[in-house]
DOMARVO-252775 format. One record per atom (N, C-alpha, C): x, y, z; residue number from 1; residue in three letters; atom name. Coordinates in nm, 2 decimals, padded with zeros to 4 digits. Example, Ala and Ser with C-alpha at 12.3 -4.5 7.8 and 13.67 -1.06 7.14 Angstrom:
REM DOMARVO-252775
<node <01.32; -00.57; 00.78>; 1; ALA; N>;
<node <01.23; -00.45; 00.78>; 1; ALA; CA>;
<node <01.32; -00.33; 00.78>; 1; ALA; C>;
<node <01.28; -00.22; 00.71>; 2; SER; N>;
<node <01.37; -00.11; 00.71>; 2; SER; CA>;
<node <01.29; 00.00; 00.79>; 2; SER; C>;
REM end
This chain:
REM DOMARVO-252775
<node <-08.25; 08.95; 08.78>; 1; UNK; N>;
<node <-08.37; 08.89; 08.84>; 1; UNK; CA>;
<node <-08.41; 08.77; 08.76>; 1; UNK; C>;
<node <-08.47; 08.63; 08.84>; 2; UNK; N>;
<node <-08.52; 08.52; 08.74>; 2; UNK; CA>;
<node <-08.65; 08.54; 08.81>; 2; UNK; C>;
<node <-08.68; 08.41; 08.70>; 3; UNK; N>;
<node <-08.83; 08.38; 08.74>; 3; UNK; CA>;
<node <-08.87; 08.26; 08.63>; 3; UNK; C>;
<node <-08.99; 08.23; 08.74>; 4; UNK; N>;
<node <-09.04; 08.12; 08.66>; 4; UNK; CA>;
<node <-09.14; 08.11; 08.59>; 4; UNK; C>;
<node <-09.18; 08.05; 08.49>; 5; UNK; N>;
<node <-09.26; 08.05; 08.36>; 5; UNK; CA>;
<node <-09.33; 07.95; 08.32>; 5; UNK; C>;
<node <-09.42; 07.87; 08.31>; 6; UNK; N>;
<node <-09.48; 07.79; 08.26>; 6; UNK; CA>;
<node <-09.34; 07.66; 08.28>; 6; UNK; C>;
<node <-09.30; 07.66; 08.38>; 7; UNK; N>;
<node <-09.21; 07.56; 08.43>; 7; UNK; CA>;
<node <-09.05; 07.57; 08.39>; 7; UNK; C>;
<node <-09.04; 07.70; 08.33>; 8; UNK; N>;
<node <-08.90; 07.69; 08.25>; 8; UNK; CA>;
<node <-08.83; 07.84; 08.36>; 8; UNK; C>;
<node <-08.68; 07.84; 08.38>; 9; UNK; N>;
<node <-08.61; 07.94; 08.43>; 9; UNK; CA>;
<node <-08.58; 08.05; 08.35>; 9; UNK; C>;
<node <-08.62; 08.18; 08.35>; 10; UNK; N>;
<node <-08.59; 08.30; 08.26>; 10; UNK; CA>;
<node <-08.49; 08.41; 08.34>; 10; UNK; C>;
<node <-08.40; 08.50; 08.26>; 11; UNK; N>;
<node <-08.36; 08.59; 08.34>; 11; UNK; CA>;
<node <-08.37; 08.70; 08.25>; 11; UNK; C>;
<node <-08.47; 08.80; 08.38>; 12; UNK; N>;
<node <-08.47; 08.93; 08.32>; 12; UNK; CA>;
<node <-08.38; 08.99; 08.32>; 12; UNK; C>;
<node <-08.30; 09.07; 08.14>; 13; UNK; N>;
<node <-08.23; 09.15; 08.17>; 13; UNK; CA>;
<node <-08.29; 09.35; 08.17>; 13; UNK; C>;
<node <-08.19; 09.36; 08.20>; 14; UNK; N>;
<node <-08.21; 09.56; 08.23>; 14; UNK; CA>;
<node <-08.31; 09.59; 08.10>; 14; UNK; C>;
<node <-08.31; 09.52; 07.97>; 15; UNK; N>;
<node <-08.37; 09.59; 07.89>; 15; UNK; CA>;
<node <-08.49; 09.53; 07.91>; 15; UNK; C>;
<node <-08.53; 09.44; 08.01>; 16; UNK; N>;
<node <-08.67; 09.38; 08.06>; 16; UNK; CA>;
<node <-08.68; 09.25; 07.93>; 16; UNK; C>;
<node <-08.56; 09.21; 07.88>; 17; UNK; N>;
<node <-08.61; 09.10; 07.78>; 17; UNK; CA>;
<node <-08.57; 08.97; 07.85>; 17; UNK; C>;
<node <-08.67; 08.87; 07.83>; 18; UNK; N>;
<node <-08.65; 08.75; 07.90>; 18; UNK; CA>;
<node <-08.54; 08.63; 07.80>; 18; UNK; C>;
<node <-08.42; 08.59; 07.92>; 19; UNK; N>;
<node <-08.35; 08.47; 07.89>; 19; UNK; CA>;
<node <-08.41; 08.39; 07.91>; 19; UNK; C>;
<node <-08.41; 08.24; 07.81>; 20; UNK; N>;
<node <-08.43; 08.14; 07.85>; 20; UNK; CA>;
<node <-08.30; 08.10; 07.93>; 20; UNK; C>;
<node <-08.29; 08.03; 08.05>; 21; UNK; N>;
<node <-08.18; 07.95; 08.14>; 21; UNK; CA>;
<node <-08.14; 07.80; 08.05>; 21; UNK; C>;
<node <-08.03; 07.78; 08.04>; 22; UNK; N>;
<node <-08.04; 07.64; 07.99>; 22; UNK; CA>;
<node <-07.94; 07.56; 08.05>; 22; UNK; C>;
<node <-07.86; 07.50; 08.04>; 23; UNK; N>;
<node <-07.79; 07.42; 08.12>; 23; UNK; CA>;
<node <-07.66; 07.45; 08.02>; 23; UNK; C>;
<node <-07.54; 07.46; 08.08>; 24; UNK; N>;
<node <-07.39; 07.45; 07.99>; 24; UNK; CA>;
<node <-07.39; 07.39; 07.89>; 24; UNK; C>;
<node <-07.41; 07.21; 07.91>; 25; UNK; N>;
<node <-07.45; 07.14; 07.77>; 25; UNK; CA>;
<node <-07.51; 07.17; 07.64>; 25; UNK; C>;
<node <-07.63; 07.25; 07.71>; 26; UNK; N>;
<node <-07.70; 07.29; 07.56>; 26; UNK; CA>;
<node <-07.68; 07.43; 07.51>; 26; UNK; C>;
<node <-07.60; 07.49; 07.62>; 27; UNK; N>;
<node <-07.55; 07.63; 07.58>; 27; UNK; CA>;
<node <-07.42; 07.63; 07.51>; 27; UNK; C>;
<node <-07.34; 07.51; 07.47>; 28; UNK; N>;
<node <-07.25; 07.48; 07.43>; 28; UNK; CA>;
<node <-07.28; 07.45; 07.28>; 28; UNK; C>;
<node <-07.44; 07.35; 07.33>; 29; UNK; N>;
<node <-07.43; 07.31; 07.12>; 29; UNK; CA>;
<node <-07.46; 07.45; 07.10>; 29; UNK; C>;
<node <-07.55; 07.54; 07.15>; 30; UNK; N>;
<node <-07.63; 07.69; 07.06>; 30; UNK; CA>;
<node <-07.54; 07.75; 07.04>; 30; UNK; C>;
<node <-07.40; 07.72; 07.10>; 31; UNK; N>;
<node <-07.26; 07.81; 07.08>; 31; UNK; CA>;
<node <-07.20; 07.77; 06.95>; 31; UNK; C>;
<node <-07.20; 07.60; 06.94>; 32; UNK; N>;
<node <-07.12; 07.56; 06.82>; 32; UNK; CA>;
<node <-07.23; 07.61; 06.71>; 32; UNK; C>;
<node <-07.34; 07.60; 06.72>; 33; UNK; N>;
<node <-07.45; 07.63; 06.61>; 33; UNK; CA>;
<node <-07.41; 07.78; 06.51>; 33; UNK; C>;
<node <-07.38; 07.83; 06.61>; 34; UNK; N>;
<node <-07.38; 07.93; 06.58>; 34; UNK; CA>;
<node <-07.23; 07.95; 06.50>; 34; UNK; C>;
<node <-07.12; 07.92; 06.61>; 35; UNK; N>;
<node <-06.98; 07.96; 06.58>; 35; UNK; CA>;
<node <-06.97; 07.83; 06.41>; 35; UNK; C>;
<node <-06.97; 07.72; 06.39>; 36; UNK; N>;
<node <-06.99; 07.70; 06.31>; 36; UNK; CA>;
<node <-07.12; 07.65; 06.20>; 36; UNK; C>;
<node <-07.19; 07.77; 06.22>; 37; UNK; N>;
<node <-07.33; 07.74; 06.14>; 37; UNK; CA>;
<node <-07.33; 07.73; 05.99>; 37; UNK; C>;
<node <-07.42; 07.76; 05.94>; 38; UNK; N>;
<node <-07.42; 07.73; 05.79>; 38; UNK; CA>;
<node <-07.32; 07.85; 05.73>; 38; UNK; C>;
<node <-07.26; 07.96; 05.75>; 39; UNK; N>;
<node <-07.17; 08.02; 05.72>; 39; UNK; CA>;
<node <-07.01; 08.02; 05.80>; 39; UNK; C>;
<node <-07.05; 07.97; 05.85>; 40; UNK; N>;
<node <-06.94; 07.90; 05.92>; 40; UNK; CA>;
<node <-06.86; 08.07; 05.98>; 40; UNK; C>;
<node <-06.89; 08.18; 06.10>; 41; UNK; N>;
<node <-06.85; 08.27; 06.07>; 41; UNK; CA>;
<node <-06.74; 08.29; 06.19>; 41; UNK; C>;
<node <-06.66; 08.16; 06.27>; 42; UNK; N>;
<node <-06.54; 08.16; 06.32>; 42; UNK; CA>;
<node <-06.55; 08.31; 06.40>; 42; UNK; C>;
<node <-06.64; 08.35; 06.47>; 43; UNK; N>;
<node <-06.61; 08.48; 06.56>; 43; UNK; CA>;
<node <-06.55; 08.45; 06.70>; 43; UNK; C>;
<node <-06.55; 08.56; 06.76>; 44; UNK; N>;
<node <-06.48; 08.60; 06.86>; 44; UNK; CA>;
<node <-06.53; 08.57; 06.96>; 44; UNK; C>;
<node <-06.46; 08.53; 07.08>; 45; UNK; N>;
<node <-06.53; 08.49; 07.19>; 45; UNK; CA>;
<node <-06.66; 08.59; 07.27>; 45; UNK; C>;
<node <-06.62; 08.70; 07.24>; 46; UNK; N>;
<node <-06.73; 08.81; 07.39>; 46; UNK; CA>;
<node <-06.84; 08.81; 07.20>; 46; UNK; C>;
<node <-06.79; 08.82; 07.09>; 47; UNK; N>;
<node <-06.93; 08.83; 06.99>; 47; UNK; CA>;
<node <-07.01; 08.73; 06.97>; 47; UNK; C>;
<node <-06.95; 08.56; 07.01>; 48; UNK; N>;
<node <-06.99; 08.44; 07.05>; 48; UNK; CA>;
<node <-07.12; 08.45; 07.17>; 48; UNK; C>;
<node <-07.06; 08.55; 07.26>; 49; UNK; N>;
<node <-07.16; 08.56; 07.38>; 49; UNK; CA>;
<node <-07.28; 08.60; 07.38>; 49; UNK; C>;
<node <-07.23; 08.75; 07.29>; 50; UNK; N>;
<node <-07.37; 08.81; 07.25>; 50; UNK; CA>;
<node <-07.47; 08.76; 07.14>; 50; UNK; C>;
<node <-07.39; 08.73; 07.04>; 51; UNK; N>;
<node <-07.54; 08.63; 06.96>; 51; UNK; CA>;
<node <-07.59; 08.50; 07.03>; 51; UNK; C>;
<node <-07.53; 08.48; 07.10>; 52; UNK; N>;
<node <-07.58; 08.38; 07.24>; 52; UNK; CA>;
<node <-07.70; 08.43; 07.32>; 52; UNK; C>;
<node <-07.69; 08.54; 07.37>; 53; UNK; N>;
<node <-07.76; 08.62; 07.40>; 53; UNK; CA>;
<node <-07.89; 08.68; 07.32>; 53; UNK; C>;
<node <-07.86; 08.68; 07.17>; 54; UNK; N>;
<node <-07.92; 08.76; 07.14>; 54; UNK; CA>;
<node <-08.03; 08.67; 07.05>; 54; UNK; C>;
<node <-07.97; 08.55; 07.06>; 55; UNK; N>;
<node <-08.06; 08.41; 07.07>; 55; UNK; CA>;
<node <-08.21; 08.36; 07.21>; 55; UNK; C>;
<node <-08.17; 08.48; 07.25>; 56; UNK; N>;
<node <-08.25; 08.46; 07.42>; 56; UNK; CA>;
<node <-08.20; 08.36; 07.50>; 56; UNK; C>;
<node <-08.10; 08.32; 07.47>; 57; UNK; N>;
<node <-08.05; 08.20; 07.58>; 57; UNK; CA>;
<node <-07.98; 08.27; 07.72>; 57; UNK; C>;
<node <-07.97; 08.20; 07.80>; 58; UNK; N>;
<node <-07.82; 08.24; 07.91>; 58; UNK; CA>;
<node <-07.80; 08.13; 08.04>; 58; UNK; C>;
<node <-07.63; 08.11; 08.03>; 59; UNK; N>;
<node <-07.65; 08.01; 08.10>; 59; UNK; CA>;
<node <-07.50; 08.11; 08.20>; 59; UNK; C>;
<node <-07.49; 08.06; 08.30>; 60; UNK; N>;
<node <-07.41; 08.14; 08.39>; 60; UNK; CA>;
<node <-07.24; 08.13; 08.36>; 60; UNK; C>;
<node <-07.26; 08.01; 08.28>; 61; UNK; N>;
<node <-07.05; 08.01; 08.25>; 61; UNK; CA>;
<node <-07.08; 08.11; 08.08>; 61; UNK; C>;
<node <-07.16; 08.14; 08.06>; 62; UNK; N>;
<node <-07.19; 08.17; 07.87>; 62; UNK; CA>;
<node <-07.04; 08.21; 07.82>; 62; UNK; C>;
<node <-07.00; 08.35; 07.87>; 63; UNK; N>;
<node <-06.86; 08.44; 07.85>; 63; UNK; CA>;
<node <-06.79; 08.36; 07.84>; 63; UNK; C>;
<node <-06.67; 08.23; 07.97>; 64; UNK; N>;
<node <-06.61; 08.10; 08.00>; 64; UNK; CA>;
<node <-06.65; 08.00; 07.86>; 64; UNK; C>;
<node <-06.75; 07.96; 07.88>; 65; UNK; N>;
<node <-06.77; 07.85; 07.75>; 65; UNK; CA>;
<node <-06.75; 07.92; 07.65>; 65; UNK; C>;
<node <-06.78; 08.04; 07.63>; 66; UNK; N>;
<node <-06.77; 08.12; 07.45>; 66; UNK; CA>;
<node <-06.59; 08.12; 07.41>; 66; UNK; C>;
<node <-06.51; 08.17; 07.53>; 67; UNK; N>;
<node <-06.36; 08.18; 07.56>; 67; UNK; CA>;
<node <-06.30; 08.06; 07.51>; 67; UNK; C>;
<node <-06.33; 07.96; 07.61>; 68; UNK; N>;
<node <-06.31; 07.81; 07.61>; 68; UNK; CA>;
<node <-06.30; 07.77; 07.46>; 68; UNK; C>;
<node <-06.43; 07.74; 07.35>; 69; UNK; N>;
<node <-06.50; 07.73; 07.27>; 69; UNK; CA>;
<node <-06.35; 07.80; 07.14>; 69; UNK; C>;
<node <-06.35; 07.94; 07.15>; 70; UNK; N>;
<node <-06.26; 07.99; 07.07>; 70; UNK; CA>;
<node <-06.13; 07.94; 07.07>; 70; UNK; C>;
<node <-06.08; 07.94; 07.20>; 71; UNK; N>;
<node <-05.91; 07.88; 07.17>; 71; UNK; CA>;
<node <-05.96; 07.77; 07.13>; 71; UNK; C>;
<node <-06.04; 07.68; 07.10>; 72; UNK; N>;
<node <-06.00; 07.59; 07.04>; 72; UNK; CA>;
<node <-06.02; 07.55; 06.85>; 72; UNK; C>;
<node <-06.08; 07.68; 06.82>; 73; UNK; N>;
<node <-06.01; 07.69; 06.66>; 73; UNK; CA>;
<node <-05.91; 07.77; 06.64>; 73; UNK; C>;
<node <-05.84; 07.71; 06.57>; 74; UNK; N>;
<node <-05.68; 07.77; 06.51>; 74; UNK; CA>;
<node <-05.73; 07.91; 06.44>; 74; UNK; C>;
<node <-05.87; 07.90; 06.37>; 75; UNK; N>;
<node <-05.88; 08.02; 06.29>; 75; UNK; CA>;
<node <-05.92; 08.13; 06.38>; 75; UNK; C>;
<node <-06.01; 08.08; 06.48>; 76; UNK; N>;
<node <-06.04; 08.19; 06.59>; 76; UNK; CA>;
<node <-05.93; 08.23; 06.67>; 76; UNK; C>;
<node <-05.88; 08.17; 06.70>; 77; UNK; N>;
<node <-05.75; 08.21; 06.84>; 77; UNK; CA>;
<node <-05.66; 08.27; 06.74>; 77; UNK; C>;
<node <-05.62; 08.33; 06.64>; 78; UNK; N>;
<node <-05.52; 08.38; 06.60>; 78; UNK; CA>;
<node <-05.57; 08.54; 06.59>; 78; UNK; C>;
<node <-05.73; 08.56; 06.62>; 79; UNK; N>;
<node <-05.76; 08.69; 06.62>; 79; UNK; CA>;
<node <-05.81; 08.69; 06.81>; 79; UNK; C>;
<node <-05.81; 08.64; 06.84>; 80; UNK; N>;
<node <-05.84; 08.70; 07.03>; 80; UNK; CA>;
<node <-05.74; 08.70; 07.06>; 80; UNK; C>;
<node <-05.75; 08.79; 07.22>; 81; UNK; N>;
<node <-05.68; 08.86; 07.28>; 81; UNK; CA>;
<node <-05.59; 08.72; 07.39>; 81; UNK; C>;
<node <-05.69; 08.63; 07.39>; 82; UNK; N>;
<node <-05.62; 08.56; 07.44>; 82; UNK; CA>;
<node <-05.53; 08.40; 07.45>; 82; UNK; C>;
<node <-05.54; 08.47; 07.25>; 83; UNK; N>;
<node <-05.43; 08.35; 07.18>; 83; UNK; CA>;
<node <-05.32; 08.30; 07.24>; 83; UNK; C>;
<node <-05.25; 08.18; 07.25>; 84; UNK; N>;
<node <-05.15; 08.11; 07.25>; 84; UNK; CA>;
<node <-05.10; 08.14; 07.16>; 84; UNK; C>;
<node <-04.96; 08.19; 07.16>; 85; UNK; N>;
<node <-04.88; 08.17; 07.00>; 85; UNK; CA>;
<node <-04.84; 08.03; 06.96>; 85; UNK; C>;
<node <-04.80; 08.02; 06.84>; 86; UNK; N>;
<node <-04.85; 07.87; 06.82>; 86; UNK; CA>;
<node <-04.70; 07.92; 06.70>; 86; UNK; C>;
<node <-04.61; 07.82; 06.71>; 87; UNK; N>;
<node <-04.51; 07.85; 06.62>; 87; UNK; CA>;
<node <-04.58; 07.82; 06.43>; 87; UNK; C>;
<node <-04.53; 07.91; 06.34>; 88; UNK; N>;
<node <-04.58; 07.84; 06.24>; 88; UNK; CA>;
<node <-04.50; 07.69; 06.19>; 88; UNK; C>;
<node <-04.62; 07.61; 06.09>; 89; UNK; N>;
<node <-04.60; 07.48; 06.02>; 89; UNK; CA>;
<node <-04.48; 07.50; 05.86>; 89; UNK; C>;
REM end
């Protein structure tokens, strides 16, 4: 379910907590913010999603961009499921 708010798009989830909606763009930087933040903590795509989530954001590609996002560090994609083997250097 959405709805509107003092001009902004929310989506209620099952636990009745409100997402802010944001646009891909900016759900991209709160992705990198996160994936490389001040600990820099290189996780996994679907755990990308949920502290995405658990940031109150949501944007409809979230899971897609978090995926996306991961193959493209060498240090991430050698632990998901949906690594490219990459010969070693």
């Amino acid at each position: 379910m959405f709805l509107l708010y003092e001009g902004l798009l929310y989506k209620r989830e099952f636990s009745l907590t409100l997402l802010r909606c944001t646009t891909s763009e900016e759900g991209k930087r709160i992705m990198e913010d996160i994936h490389d933040g001040e600990c820099g903590s290189h996780i996994r795509d679907r755990s990308l999603a949920t502290k995405a989530l658990s940031a109150q954001d949501y944007w409809l590609m979230l899971l897609n961009d978090a995926i996306e996002m991961v193959r493209k560090y060498d240090k991430c994609e050698q632990f998901s499921p949906y690594a490219i083997s990459h010969p070693p250097h």
